[in-house]
Structure formats: structure tokens, C-alpha cells
N, C-alpha and C positions, 0 to 999 in steps of 0.2 A: 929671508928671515920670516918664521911662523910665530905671528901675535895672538895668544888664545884669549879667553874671558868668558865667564862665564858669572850667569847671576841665580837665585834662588827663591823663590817666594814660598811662607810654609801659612797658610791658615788656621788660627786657633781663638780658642773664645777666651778670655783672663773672665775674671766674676764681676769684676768692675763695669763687662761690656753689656749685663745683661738688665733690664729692670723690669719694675711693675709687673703687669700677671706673665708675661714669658721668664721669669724667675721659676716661677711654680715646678717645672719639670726638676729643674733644679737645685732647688730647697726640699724637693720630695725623695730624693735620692733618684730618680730614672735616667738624667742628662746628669753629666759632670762638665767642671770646667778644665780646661786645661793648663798645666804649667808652662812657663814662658818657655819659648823655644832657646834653642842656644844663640847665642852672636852670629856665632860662626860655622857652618856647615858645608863639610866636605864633603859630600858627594853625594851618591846613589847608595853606597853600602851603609853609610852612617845616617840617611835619610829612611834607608829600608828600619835600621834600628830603630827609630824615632816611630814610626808609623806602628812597628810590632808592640812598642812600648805604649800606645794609644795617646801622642803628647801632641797631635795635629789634626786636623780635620781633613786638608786634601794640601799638596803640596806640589810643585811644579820649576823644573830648573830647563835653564834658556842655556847654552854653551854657543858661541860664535867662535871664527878665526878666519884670520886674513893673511895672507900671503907676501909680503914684498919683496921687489928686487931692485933695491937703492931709490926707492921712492913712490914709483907705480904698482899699485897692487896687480897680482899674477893671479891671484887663486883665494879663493873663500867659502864658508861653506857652515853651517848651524845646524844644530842637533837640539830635542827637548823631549822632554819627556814628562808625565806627571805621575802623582804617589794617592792614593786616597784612603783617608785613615781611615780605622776599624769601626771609628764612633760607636762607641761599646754604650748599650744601655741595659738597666736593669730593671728589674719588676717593682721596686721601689719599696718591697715589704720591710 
């Protein structure tokens, strides 16, 4: 029997995280903050969307699986990979 799992990490800034003078980029319009990520994300194709949509700053998913045969593990093996968002800035005019 193959038990897979996999986990997700997405980094994003909310407005709440930011204070004092590192606001400034900010409030001038150059940096934006980001919308909360979703709950729940599926994969690579739905992560690639997220990123195109500019809603993360860099993001990173871990996949493992194990293998058993009534008990003792046979075989295992992890994959990972990471996303880095566009961080879109503007001239602030």
C-alpha cells in the first residue's frame, strides 16, 4: 500500500503585518499588500495561478510517500519544489 502527503507553505504580507516607517512603500502606492491566500491549495497548476495573479510572495510545497507491505515500509521517496511571486511594484505616481 502507497501512503502519499503532501504539505504547502505560501508567504504573503496581510496590512496588518507591516508598521512605522516600513509602511511608507506602502501607503505611497510602490509595495502592495497581499490578499489572504486560500485555505486550501491544490497543487502546482493552482499555485502557478496564484503567483500569475500576484497574491504571494514566494511559496514552496514538500510531497513525501511511503510504501508498505503489512507493516514494514518497502519504499519512500519526496519531491519539492518552490514558486516565487512577481512582487509587482510601481512608481508610486
Amino acid at each position: 500500500m502507497r501512503i502519499d502527503s503532501a504539505v504547502t507553505s505560501i508567504s504573503w504580507i496581510p496590512s496588518e503585518a507591516v508598521a512605522g516607517l516600513t509602511k511608507m512603500p506602502f501607503a505611497g502606492g510602490i509595495a502592495h499588500y497581499d490578499d489572504p491566500p486560500p485555505d486550501v491549495v491544490g497543487g502546482e497548476q493552482e499555485l502557478t495561478s496564484l503567483r500569475d495573479a500576484d497574491r504571494f510572495r514566494f511559496a514552496n510545497r514538500l510531497q513525501g510517500w511511503i510504501e508498505v507491505d503489512e507493516g514494514p515500509i518497502i519504499g519512500y521517496g519526496q519531491d519539492g519544489w518552490g514558486l516565487l511571486g512577481s512582487t509587482t511594484m510601481t512608481p508610486g505616481l
